[in-house]
C-alpha positions as CSV (number, residue, x, y, z in Angstrom):
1,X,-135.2,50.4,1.1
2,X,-135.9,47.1,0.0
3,X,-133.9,47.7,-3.8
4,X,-130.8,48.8,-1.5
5,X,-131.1,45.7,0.3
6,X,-131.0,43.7,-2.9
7,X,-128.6,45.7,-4.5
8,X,-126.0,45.2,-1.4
9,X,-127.1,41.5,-1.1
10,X,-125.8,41.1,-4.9
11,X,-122.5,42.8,-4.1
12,X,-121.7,40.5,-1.3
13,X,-123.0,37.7,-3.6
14,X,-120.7,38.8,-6.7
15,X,-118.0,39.5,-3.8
16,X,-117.9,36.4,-2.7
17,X,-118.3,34.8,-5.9
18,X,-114.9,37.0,-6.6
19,X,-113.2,35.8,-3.0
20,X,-113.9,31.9,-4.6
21,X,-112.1,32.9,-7.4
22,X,-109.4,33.8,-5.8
23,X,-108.9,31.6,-3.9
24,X,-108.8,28.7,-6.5
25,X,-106.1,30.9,-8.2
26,X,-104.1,30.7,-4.7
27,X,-104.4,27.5,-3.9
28,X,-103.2,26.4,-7.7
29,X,-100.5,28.8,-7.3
30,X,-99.1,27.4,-4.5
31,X,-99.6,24.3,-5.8
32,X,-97.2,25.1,-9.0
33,X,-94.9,26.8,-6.2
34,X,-94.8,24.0,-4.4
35,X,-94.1,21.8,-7.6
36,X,-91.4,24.0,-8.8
37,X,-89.8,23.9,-5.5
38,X,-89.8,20.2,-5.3
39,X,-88.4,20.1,-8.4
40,X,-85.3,22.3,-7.7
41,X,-84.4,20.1,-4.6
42,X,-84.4,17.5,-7.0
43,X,-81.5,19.0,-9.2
44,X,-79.8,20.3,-6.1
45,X,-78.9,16.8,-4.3
């Protein structure tokens, strides 16, 4: 019992790890998004 507690302890830990990840790829495409975006207002006016 105690080795499937560990073993589903290190999948939320890895899972989570994998959520971060993510994220940080998100936030940095939005980021560029948002860049770009900015950018085409610029040429447009």
């Amino acid at each position: 019992m105690t080795k499937l507690i560990d073993t589903i302890a290190q999948f939320l830990a890895e899972s989570e790890e994998h959520l971060d990840q993510l994220a940080q790829k998100n936030q940095a495409a939005r980021q560029s998004l948002t860049a770009t975006t900015n950018d085409s207002k610029k040429e447009t006016t």
